[in-house]
TORRO-837202 format. One record per residue: residue in one letter; y negated, z negated, x negated of N, C-alpha, C, O in turn. Coordinates in pm, whole numbers, plus 50000, padded with zeros to 5 digits. Example, Ala and Ser with C-alpha at 12.3 -4.5 7.8 and 13.67 -1.06 7.14 Angstrom:
residues 2
A505694922048681504504922048770503304922048680503324915448576S502254929248715501064928648633499974921348710498864919648659
//
This chain:
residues 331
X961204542935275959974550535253958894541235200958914529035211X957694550335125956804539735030955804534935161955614539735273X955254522735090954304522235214953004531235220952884540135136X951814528935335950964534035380950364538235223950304550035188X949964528035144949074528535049949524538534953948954548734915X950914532734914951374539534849951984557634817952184564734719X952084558534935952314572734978951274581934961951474592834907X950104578235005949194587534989948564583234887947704591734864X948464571934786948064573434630948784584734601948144594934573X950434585034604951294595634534951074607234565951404615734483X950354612434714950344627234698948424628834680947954640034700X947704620234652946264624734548946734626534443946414636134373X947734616434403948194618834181948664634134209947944643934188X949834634534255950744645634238950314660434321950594672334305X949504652834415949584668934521950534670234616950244676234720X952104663834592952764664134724954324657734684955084656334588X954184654634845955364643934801956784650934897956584654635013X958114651834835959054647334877959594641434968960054631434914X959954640935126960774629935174961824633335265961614639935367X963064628735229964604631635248964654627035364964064618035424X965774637435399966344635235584965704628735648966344620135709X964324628835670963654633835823964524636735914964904628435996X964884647535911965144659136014966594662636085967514668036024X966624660436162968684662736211968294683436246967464689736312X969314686436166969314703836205969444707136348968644713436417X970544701936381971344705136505970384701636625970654706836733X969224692736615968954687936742967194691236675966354694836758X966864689936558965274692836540965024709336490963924714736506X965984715236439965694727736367966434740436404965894751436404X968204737336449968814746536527967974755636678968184767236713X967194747336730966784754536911965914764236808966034776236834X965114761236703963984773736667964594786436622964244797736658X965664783236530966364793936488967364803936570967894814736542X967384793436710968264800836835966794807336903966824818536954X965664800136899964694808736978964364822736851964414833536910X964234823336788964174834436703965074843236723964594854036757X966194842836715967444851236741967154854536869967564865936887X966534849136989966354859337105965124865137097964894871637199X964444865437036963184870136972963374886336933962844896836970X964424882636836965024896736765965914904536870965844916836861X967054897337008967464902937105966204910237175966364920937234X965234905337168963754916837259963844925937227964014936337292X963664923337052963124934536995963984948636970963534959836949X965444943736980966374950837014966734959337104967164970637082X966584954537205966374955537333965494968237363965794978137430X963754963837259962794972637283962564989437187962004999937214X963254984837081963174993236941964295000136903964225009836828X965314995836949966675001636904967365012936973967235014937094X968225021536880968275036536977969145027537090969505016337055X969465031837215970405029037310971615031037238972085020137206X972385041537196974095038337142974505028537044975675026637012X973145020036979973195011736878972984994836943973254983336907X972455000337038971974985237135973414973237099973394962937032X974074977337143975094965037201975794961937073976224950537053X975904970036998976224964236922975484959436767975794955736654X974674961436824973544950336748973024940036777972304933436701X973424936136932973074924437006974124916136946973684904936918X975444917836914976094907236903976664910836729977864912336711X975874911636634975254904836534975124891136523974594884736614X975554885636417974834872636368973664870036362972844875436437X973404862836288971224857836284971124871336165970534882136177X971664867836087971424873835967971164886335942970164891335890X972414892535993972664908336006971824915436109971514927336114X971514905536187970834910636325969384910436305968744918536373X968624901536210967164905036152967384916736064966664926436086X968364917535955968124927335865968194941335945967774951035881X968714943936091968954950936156967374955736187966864965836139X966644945236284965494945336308965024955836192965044968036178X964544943836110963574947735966963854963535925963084968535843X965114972835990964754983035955964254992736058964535004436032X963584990736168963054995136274962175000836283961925009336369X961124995236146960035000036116959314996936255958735006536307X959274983836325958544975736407956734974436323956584969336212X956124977536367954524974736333954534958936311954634950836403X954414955436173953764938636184955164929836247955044921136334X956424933636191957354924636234957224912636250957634905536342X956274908536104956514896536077955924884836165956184872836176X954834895136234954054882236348954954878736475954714867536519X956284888336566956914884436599957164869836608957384864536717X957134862336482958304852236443957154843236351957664835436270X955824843536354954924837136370954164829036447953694832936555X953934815536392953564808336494951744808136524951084798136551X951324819736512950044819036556949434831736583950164841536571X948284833536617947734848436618947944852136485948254845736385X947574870736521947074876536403946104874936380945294874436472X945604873236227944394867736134943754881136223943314877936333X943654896736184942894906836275943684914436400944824916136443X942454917536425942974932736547943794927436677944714932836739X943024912736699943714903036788943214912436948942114917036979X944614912637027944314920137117944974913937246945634903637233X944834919937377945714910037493946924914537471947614908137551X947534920837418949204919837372949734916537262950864919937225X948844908637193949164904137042950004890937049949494880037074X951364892937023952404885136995952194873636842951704874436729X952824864336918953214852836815954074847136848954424849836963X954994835336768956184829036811955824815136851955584805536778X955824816337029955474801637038956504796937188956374798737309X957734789137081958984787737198958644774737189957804770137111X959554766137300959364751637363960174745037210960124733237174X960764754237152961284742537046960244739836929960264729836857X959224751736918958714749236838957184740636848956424736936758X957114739137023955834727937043957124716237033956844712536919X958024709937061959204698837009959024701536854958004695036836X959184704136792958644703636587956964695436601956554684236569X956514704236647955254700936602954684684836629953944677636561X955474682236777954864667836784956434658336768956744648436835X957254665136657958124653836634957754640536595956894637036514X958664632336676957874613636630958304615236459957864609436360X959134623436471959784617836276958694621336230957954612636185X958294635036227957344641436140955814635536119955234635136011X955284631036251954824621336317954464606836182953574603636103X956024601336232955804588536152955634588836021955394578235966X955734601235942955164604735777953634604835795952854596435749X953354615235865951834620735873951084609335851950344608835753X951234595935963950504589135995950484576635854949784566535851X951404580935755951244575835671950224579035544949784574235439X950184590935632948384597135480947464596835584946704587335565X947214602735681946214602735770945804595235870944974598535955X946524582535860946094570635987946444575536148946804586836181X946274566236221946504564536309946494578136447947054578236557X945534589636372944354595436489944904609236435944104615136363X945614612936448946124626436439946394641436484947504644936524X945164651236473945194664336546946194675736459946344676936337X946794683236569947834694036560946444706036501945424709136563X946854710136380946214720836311946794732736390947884732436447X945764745636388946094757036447946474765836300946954777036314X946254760236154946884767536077948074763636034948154752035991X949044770536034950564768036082951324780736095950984788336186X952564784935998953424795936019954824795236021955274785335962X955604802436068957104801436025957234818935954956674829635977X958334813935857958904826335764960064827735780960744817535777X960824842635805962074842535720961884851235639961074860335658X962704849835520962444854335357963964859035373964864851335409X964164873635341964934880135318965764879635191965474869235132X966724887135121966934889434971965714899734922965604911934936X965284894834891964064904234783964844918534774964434927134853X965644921134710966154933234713966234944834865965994956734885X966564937134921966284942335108965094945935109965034956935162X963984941835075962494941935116962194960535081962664967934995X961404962235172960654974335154959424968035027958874957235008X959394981034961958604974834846956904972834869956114967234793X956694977734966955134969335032955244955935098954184952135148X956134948835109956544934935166957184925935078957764916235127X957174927734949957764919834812956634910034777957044898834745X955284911834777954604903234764953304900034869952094898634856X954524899435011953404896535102954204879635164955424878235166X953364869635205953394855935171954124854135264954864844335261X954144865935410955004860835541956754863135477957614854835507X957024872935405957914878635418958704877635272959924875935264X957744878935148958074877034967957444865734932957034857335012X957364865334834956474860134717954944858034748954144866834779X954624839434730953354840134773952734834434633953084827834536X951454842034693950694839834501950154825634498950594816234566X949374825334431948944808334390947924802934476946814808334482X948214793134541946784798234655946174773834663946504764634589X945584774134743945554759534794945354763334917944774773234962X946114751234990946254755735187944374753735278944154755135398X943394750335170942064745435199941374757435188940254759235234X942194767635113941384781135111941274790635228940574800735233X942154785535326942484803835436941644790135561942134790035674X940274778035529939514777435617938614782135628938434791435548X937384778935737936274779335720935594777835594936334776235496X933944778035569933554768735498933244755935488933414748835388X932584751535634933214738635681934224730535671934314720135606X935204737135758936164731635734936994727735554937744718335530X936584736935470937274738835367935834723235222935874720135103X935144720335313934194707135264934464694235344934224683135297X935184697235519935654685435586936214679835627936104667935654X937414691035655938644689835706939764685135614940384691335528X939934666535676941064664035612942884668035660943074666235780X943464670335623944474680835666945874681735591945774688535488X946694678535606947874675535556949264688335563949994686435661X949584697535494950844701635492952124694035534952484682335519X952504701335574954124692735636955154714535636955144725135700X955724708935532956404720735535958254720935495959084716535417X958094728235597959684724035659961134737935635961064749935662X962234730735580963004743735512963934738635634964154727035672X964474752635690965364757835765966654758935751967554758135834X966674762635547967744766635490967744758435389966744751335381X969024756535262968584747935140968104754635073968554766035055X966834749334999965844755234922966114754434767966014743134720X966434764334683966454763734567965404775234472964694783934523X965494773234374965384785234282965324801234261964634809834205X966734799434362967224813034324966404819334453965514827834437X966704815334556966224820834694964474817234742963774817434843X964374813634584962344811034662961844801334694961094801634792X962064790134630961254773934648960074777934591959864784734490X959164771334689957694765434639957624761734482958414753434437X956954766134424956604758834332955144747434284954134750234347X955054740134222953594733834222953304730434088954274730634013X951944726734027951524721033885950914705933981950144704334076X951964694633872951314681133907949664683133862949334689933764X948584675233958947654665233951946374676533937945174673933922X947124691933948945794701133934944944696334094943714697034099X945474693334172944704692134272943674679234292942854677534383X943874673334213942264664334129941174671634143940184667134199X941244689034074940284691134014939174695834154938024699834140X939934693934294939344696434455939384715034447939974723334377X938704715334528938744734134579938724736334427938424729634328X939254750334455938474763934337938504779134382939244784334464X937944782234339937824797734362938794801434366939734799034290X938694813634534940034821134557939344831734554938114832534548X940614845934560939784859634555941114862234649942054855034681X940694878234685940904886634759942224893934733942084905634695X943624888834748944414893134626945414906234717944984915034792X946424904134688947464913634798947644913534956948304905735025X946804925434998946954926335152945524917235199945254916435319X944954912935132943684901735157944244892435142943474883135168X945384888135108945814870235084945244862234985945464864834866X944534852535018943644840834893944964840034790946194839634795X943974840034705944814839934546943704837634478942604842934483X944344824634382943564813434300943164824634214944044832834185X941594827034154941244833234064941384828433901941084816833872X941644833733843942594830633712943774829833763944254837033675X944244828533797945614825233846946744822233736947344811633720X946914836833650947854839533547947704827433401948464826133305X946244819133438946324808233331946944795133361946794784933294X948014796933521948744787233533950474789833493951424783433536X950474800733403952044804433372952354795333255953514793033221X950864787833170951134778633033951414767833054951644759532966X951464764033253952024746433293953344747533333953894757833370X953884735033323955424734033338955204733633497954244727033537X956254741933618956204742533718957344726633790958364721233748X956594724533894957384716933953958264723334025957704731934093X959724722834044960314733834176960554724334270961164713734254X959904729534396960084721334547961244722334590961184723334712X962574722634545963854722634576964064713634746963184705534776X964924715434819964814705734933966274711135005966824722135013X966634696935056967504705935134967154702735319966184697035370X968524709735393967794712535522968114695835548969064689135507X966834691335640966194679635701965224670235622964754659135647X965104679635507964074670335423962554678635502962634686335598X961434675035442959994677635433959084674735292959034665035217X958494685935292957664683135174956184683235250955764689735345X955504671335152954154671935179952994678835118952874676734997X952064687035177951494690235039949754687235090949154688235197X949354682334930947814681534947946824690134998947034700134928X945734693635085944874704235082944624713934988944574726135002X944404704634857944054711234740945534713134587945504716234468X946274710434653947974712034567948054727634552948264736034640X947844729434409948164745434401949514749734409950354744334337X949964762834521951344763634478951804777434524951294782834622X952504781634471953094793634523954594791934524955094781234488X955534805234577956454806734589957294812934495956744815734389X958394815534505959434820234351960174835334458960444835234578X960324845934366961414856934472962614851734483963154844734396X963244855934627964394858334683965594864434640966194873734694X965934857234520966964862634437968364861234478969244867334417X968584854534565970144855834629970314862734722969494871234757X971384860334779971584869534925971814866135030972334872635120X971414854335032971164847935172969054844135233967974844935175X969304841835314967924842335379967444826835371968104816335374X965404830435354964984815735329964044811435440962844813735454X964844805035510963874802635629963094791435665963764781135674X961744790035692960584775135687959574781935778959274793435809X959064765435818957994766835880956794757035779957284750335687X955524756635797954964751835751953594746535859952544752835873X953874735635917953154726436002951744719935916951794715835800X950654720135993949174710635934948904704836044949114707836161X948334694835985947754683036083946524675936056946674668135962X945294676036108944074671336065943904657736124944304654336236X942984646935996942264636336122941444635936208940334640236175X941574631936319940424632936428939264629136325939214623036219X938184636936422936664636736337936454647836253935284651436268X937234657536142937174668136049937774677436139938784677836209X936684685536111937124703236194938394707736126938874702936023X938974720336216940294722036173939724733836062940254735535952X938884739536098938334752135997938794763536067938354774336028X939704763436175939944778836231939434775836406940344775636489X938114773736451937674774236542937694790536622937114800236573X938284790836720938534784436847939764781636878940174780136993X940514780636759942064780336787942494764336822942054753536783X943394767436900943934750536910943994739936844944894740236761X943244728136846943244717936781943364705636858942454702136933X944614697636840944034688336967945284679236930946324683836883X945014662136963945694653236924947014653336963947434657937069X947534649136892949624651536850949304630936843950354626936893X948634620836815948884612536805947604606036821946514610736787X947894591836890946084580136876946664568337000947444567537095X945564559236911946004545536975945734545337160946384540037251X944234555337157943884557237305944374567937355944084579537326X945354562837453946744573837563945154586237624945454597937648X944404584037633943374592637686942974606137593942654617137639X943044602937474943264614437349944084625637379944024637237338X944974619237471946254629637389946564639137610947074637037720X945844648037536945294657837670946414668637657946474673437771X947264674637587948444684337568949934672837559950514666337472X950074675537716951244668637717952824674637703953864668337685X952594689537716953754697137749953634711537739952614718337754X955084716237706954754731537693953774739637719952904743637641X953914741837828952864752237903951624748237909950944756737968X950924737837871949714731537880949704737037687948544736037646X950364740537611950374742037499949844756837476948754760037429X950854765037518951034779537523949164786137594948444794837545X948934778537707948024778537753946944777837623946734788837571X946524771037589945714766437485945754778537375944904779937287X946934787437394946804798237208946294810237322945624819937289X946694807937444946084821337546944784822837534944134832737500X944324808537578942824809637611941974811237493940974818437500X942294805337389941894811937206942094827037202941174833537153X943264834137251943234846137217942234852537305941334857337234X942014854837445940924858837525939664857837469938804866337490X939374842037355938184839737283938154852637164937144859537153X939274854637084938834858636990939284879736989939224887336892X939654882837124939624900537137938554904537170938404916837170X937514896637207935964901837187935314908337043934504917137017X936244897536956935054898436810936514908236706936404914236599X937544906336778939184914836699938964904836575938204908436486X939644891736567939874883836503940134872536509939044867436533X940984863236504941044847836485940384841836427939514835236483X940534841736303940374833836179939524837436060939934847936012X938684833436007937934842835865937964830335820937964819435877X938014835935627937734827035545936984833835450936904846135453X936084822935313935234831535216936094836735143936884829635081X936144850335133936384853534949935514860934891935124870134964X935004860534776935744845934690935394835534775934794836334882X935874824734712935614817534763934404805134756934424795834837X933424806034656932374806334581931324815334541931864821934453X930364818734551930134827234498929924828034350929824837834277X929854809734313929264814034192930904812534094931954817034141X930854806333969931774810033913932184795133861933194793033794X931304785833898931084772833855933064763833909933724755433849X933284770034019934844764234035935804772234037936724770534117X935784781633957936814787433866937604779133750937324772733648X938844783333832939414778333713940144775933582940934768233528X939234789533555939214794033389938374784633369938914778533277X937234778233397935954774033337936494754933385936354745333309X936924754433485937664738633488938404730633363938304720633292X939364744133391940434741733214939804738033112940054728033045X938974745733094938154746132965937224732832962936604729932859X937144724233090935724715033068936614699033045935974688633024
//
């Protein structure tokens, strides 16, 4: 691996970097995909006629979500999400938060990258999701271009903060494939070194999801494809523009996508959990264990069913028109 310096020169040039086998499946990525699968046994359990029960329990992963997904479950997709819902946050509002997936978050591997862009002092971001991505063709056609589930539009990960946060928060992507990531089934895509140009205007696009305004004047750059396979990690910049490609095969695309801020810069989604994953002083690091974890998204949610919301961000995201980037291109 490059060194300190070097690593994070490469993801200011580029926007995001590449780095191979990290990750052992069997022992860092298998428990999440087994906690999911009993996730979907609930929901089975809760949603499914009784003469269909049992034998939908013993389903594969595969067959046994596509099973789910036709249940017509309200908001499946937060199930199997690792955080609140952005609205209508309530005391029974589900998210996916199993013991394997507080083990991801403060992996030493993942860990020993981070600390190679962000130094020593490292807080666990509360913006953070896991996906599974179906065959596009499966999708109900209101879920083809929604970001949990299809196709995500062009966005930068600095846009769904605060405004604060989105001027202070330094903050690192760490996004993690489940499955091997290609082409056909929906890799990330990115444009080298646009993320030089810092924020730009987002708007209000499908379902309310930030989407880079102009957007369609990034179809004239050659795309990078984030190809990866399972135990790699990709890094991505705050400001790395990128979206996703459809689910053109017939197998499923499954990732999580982990952030991590430096101590000192707000996370941008206040009151949600933020709190050190790493630091030289053992006194920092106040979330030692599961349930001291889980605890922490409880007591955020109690914060935020007063106001029925987590999280807000601007859109646009400017008001004026000055970081658009129709008018960037052009300067």
């Amino acid at each position: 691996m490059k060194s300190n310096s070097k690593l994070k020169k490469l993801l200011e040039r580029d926007g995001f970097i590449r780095v191979k086998n990290v990750l052992n499946f069997n022992k860092d990525l298998k428990p999440i995909l087994n906690d999911m699968e009993f996730v979907m046994d609930c929901l089975i359990e809760k949603f499914a006629p009784k003469i269909y029960r049992n034998k939908a329990l013993n389903y594969d992963f595969r067959k046994k979500y596509t099973y789910v997904s036709k249940l017509n479950i309200y908001d499946l997709d937060q199930y199997f999400n690792t955080r609140l819902p952005r609205d209508h946050v309530k005391k029974d509002s589900d998210y996916f938060a199993s013991h394997s997936l507080w083990n991801l978050i403060k992996n030493k591997k993942i860990l020993n990258v981070v600390e190679k862009i962000l130094g020593t002092e490292i807080l666990s971001s509360p913006v953070q999701n896991t996906r599974i991505k179906q065959p596009e063709k499966k999708l109900p056609k209101g879920s083809i271009h929604d970001g949990l589930s299809g196709r995500t539009p062009w966005h930068q990960d600095a846009a769904v903060l605060s405004t604060h946060g989105q001027k202070f928060c330094d903050m690192i992507t760490v996004w993690i494939p489940f499955t091997k990531t290609t082409k056909n089934n929906g890799c990330m895509i990115t444009v080298k070194e646009i993320n030089k140009m810092g924020m730009l205007n987002h708007i209000s696009g499908y379902r309310g999801q930030v989407e880079i305004k102009n957007s369609k004047l990034l179809d004239k750059f050659k795309p990078i494809y984030l190809v990866a396979n399972v135990g790699d990690i990709i890094l991505l910049h705050k400001h790395s523009i990128h979206s996703s490609l459809p689910n053109r095969s017939n197998n499923f695309r499954i990732s999580a996508d982990l952030r991590y801020n430096r101590a000192g810069t707000p996370s941008g989604r206040k009151p949600l959990p933020n709190f050190y994953v790493r630091s030289k002083n053992k006194k920092n690091i106040t979330v030692h264990n599961y349930k001291q974890w889980v605890a922490l998204w409880e007591k955020a949610k109690n914060k935020c069913i007063p106001r029925k919301f987590a999280f807000k961000y601007p859109l646009p995201t400017f008001k004026h028109n000055k970081r658009d980037l129709k008018n960037l291109l052009n300067n």
